[in-house]
MMTF fields as JSON, N, C-alpha, C and O atoms, coordinates in Angstrom:
{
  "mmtfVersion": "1.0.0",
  "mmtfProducer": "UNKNOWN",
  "numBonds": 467,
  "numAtoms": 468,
  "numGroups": 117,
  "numChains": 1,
  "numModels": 1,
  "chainsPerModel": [1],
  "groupsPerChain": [117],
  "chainIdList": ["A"],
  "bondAtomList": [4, 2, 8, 6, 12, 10, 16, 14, 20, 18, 24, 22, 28, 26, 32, 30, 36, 34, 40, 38, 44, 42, 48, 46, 52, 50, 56, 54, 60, 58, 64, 62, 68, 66, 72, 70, 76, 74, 80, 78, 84, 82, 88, 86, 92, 90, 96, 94, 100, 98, 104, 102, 108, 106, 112, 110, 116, 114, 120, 118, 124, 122, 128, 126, 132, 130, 136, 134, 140, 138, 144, 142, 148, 146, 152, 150, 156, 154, 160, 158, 164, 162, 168, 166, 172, 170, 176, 174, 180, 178, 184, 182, 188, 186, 192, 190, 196, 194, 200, 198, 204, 202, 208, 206, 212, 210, 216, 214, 220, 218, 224, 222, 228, 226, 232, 230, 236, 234, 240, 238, 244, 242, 248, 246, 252, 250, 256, 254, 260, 258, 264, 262, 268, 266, 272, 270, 276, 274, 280, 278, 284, 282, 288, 286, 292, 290, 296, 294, 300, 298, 304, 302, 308, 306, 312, 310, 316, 314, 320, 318, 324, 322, 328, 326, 332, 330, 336, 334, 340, 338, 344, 342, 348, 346, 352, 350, 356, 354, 360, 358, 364, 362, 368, 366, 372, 370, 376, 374, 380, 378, 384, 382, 388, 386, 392, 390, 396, 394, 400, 398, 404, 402, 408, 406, 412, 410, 416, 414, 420, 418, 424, 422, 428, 426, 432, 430, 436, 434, 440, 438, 444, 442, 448, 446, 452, 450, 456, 454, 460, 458, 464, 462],
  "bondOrderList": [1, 1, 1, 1, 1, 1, 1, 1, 1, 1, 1, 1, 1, 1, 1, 1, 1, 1, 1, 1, 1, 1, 1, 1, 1, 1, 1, 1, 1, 1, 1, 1, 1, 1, 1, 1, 1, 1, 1, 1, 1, 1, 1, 1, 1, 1, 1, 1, 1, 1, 1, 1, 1, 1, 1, 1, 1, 1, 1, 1, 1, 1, 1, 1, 1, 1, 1, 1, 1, 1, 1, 1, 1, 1, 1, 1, 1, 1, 1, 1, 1, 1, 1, 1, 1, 1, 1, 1, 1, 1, 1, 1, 1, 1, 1, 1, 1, 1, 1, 1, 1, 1, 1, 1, 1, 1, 1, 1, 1, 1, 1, 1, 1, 1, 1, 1],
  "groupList": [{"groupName": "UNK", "atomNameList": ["N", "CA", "C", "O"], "elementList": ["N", "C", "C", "O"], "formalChargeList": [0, 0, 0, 0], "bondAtomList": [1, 0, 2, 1, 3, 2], "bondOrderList": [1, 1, 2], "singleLetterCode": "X", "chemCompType": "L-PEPTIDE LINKING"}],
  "groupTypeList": [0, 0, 0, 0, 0, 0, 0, 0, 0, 0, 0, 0, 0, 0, 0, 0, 0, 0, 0, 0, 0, 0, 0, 0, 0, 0, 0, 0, 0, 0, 0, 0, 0, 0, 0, 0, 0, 0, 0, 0, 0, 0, 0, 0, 0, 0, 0, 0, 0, 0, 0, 0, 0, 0, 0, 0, 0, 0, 0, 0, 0, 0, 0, 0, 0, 0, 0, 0, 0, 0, 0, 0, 0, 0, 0, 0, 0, 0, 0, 0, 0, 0, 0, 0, 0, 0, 0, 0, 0, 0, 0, 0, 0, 0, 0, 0, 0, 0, 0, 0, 0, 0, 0, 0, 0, 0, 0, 0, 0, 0, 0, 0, 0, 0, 0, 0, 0],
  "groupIdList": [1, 2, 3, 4, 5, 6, 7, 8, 9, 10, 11, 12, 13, 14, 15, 16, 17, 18, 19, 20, 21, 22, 23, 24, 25, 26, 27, 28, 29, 30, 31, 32, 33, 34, 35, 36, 37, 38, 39, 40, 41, 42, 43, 44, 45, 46, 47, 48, 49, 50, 51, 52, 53, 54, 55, 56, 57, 58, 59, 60, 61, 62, 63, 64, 65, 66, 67, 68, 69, 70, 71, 72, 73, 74, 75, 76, 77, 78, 79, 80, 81, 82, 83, 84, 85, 86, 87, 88, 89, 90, 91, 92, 93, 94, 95, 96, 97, 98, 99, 100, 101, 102, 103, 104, 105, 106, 107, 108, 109, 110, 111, 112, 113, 114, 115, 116, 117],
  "secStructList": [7, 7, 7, 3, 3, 3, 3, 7, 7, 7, 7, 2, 2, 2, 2, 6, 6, 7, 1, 1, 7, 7, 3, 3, 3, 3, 7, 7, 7, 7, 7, 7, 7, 3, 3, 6, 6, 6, 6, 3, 3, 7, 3, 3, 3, 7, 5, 1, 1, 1, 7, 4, 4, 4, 7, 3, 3, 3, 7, 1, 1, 6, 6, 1, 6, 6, 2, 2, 2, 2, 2, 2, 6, 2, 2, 2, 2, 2, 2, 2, 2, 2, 2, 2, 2, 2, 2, 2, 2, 2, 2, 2, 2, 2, 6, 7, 7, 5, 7, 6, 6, 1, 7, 5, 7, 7, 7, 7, 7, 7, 7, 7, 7, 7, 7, 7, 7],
  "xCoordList": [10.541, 10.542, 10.987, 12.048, 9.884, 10.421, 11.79, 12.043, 12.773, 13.836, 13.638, 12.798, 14.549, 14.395, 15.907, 16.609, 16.524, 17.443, 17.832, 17.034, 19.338, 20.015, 20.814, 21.999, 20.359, 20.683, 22.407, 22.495, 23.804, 24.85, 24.802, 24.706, 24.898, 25.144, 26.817, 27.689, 27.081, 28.725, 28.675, 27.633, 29.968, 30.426, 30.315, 29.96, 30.672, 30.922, 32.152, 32.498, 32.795, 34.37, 34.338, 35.325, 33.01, 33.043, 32.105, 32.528, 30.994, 30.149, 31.11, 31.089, 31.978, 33.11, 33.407, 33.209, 34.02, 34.624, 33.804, 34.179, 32.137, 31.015, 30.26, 29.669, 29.749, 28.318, 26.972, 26.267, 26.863, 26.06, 25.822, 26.77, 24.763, 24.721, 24.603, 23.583, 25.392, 25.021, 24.264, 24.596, 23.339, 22.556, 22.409, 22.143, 22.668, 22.469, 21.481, 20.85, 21.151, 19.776, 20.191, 21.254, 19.001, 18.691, 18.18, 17.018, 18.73, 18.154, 17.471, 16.615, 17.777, 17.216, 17.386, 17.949, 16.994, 17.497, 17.636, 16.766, 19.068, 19.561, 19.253, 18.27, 19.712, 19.849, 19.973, 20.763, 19.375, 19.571, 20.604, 21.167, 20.362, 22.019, 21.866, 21.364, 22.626, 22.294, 23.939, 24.681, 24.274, 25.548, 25.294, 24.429, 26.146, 26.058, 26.823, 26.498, 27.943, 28.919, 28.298, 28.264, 27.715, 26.92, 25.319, 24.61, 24.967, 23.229, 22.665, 21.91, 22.534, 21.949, 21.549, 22.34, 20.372, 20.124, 20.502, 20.124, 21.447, 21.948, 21.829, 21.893, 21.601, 20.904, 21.608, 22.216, 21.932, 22.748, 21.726, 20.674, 22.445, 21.702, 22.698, 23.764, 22.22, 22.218, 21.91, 20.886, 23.111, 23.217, 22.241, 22.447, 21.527, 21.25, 22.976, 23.91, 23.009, 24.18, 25.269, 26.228, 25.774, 26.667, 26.451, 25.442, 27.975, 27.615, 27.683, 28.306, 27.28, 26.767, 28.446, 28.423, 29.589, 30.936, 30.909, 31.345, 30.246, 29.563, 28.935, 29.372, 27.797, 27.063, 27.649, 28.787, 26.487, 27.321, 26.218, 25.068, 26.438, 25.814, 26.043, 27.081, 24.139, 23.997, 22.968, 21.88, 23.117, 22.343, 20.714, 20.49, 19.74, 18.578, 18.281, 17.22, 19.204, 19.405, 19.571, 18.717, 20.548, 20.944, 19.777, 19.949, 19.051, 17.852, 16.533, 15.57, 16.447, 15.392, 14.781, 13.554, 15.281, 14.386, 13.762, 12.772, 14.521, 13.391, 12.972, 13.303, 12.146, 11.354, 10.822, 11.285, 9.661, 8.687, 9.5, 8.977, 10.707, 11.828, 11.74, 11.368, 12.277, 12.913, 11.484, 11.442, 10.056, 8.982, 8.67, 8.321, 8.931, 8.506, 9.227, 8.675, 10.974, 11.394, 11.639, 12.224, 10.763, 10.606, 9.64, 9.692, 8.593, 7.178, 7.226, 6.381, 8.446, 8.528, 9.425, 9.145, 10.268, 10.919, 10.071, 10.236, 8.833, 7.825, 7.245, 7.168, 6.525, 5.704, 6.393, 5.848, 8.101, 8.454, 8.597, 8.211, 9.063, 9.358, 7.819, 7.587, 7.03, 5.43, 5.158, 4.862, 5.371, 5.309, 5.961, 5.392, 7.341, 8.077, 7.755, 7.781, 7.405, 6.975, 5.586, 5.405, 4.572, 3.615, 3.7, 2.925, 4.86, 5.425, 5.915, 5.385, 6.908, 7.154, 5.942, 5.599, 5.449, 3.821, 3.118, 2.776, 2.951, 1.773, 2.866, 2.523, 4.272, 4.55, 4.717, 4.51, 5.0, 4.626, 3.777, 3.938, 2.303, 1.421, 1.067, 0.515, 1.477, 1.165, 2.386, 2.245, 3.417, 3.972, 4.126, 5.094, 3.306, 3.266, 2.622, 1.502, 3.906, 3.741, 3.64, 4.246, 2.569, 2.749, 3.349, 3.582, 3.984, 5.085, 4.472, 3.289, 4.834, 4.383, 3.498, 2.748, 3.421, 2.998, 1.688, 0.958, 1.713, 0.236, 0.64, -0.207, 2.007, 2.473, 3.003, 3.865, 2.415, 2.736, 4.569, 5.061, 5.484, 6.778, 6.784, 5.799, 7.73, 8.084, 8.205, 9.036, 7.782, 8.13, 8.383, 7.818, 9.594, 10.043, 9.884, 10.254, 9.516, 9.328, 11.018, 11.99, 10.962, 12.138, 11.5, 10.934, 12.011, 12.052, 13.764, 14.588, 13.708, 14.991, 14.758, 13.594, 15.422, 15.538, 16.295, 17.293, 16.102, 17.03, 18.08, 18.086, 18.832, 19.362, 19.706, 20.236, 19.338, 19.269, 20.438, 20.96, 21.201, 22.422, 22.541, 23.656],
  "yCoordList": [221.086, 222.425, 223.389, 223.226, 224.721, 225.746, 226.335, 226.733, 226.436, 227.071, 228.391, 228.696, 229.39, 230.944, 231.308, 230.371, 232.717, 233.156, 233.691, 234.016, 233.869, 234.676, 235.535, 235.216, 237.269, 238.32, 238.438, 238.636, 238.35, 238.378, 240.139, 240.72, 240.75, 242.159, 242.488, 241.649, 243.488, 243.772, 244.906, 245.45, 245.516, 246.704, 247.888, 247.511, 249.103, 250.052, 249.916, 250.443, 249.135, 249.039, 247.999, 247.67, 246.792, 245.372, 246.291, 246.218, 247.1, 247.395, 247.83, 247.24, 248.919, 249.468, 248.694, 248.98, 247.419, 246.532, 245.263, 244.629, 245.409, 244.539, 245.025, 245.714, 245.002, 245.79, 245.472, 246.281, 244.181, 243.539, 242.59, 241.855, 242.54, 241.25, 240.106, 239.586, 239.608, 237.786, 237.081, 237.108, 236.447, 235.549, 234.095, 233.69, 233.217, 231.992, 231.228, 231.409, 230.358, 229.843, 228.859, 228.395, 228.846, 228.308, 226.953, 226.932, 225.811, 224.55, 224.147, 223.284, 224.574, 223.753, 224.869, 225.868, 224.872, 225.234, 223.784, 222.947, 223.756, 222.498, 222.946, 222.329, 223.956, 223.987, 225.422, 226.21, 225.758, 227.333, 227.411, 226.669, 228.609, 228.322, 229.897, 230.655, 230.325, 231.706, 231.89, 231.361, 232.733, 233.546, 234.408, 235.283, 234.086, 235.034, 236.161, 237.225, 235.943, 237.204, 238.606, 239.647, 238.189, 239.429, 239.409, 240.257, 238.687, 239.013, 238.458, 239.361, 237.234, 237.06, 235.513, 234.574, 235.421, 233.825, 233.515, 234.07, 232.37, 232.134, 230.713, 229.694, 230.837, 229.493, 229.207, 230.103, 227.874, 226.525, 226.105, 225.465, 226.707, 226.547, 225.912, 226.037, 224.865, 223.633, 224.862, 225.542, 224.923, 225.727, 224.862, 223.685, 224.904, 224.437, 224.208, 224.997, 223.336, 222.549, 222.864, 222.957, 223.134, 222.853, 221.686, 221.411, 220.968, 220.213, 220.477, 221.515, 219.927, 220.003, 221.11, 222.014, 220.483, 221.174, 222.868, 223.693, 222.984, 224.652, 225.161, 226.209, 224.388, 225.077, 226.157, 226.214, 227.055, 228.088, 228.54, 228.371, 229.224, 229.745, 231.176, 231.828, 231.634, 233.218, 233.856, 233.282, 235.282, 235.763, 235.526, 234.696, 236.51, 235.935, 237.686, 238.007, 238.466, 239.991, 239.078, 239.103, 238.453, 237.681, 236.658, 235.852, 236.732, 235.994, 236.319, 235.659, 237.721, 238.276, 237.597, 237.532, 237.103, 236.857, 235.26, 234.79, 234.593, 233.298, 233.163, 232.258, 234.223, 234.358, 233.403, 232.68, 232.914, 231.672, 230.091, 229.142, 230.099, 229.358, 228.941, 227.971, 230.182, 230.505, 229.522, 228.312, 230.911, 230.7, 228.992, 228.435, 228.413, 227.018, 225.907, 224.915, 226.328, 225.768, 225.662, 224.786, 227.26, 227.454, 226.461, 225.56, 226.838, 225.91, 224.627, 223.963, 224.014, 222.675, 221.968, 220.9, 222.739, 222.665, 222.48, 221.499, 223.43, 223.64, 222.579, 222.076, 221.872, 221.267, 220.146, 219.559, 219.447, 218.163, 218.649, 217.759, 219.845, 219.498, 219.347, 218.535, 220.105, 219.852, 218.111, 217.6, 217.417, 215.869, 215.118, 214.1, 215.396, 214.949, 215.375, 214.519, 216.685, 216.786, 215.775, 215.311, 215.625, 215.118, 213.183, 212.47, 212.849, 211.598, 211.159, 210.239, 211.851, 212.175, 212.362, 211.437, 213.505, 213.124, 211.969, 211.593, 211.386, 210.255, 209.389, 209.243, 208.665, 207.959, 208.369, 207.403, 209.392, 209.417, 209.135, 208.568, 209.523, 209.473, 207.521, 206.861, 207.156, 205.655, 204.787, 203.908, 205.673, 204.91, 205.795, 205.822, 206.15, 206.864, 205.785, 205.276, 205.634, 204.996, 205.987, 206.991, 205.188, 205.935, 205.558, 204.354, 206.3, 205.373, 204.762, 205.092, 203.963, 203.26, 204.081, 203.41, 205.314, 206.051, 206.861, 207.684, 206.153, 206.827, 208.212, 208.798, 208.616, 210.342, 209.967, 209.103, 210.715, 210.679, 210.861, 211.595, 209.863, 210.62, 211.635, 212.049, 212.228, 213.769, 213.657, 212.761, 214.137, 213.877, 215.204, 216.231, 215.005, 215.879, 216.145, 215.12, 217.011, 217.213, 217.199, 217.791, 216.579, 216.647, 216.28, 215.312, 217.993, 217.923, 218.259, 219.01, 216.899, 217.0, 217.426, 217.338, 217.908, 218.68, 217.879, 217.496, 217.492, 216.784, 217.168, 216.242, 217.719, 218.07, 217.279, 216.246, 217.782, 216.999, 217.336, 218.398, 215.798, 215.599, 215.531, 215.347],
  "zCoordList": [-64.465, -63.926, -65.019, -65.623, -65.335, -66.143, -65.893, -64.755, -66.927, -66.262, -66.662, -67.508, -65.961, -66.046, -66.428, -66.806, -66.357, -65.839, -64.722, -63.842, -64.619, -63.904, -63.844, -63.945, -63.613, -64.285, -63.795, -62.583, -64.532, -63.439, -63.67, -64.751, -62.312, -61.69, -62.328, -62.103, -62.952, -62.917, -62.52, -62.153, -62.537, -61.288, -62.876, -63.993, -62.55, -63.697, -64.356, -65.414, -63.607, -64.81, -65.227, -65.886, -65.027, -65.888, -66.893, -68.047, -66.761, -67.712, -68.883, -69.963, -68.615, -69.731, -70.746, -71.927, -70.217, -70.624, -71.79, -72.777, -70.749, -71.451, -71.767, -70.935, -73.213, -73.787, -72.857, -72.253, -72.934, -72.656, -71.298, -71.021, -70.508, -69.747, -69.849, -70.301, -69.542, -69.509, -68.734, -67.549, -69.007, -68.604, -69.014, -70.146, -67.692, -67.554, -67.335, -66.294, -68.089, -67.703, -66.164, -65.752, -65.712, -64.248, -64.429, -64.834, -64.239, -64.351, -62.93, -62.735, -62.47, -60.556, -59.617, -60.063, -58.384, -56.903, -56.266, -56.028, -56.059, -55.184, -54.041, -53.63, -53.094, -51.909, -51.223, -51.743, -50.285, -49.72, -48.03, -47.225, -48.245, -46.912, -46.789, -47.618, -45.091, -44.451, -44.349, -43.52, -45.359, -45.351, -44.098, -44.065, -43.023, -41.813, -41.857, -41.33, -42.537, -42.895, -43.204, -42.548, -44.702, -45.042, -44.874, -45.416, -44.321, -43.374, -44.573, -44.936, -45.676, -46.732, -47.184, -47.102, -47.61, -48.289, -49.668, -50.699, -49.49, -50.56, -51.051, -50.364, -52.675, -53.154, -53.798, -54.384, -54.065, -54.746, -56.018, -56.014, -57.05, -58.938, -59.014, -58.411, -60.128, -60.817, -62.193, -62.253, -63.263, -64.328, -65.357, -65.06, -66.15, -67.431, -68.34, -68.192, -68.964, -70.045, -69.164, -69.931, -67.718, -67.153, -66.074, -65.424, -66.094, -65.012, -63.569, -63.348, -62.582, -61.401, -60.553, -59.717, -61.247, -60.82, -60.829, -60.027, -62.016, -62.119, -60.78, -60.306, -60.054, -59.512, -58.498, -58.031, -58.271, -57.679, -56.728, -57.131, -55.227, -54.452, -54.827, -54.941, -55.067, -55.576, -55.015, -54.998, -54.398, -53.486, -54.327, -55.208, -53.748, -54.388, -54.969, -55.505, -54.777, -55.949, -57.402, -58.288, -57.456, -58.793, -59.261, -60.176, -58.821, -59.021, -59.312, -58.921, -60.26, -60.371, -61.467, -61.388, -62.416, -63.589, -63.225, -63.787, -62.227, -61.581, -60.215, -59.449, -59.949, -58.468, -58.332, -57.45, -59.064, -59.374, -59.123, -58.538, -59.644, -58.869, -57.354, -56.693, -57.157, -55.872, -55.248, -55.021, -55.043, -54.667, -54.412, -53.371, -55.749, -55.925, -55.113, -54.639, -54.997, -54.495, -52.815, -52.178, -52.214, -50.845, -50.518, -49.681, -51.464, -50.904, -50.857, -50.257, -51.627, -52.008, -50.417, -49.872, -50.081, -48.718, -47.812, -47.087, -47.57, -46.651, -46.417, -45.296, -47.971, -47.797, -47.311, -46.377, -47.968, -47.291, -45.575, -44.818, -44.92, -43.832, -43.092, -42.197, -43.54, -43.074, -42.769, -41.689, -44.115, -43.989, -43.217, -42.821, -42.775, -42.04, -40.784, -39.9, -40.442, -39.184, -38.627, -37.502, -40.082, -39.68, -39.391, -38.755, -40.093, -39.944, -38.521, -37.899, -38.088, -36.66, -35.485, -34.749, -35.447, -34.998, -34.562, -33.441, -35.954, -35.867, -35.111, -33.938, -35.45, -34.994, -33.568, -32.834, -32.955, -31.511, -30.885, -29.804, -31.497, -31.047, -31.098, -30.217, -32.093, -31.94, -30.433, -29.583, -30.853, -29.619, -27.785, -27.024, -27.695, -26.569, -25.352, -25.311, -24.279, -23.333, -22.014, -21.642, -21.508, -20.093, -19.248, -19.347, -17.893, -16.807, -15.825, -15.746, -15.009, -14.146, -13.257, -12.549, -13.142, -12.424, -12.916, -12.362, -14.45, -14.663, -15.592, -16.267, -15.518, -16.705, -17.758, -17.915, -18.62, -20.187, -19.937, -19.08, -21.069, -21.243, -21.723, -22.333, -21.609, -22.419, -23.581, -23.731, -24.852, -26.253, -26.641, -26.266, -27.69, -28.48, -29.888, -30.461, -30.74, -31.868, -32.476, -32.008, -33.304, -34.226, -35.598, -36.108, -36.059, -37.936, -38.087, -37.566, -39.441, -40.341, -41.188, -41.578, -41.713, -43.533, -44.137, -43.527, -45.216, -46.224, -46.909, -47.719, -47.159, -48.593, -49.18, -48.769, -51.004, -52.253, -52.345, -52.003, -53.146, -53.63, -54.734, -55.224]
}
């Protein structure tokens, strides 16, 4: 996976203090998660040359210079829970008994999501 950056935002009295912005390169998206506090999606980076103890949950403002990331790593979610849903599926459909009475049981759709460790 291409890595990108991540622009860090500072306030006007870190700018004073810093000429410049720092930017971290982006090795991965581990994992996304719904900060309910402040109404926001927030993603779990895997730093480039830091270890995993680094990682840090960062809104997706801080995430402008790897959209294509982000993007890649939504679709990549999609597509496993798509498979898993379609796994679930078929195996219903192979084990679907009817009751003594002639009616389909009730079946339930259940998708899991994984998270990577």
């Amino acid at each position: 996976m291409n890595s990108k950056f991540l622009n860090k935002k500072r306030t006007s009295s870190e700018e004073s203090s810093v000429e410049d912005e720092e930017e971290y390169e982006v090795e991965n998206i581990v994992e996304k998660k719904l900060d309910v506090g402040n109404k926001q999606i927030l993603y779990l980076i895997k730093w480039k040359g830091y270890s995993e103890k680094y990682n840090s949950w960062e809104p997706l403002s801080n995430l402008t210079n790897c959209l294509d990331m982000v993007d890649n790593f939504e679709y990549s979610r999609e597509k496993e829970k798509n498979k898993v849903g379609k796994k679930i599926n078929k195996n219903q459909s192979e084990n679907k008994n009817p009751t003594s009475e002639g009616k389909k049981i009730a079946e339930k759709k259940v998708i899991i999501t994984y998270k990577k460790i």
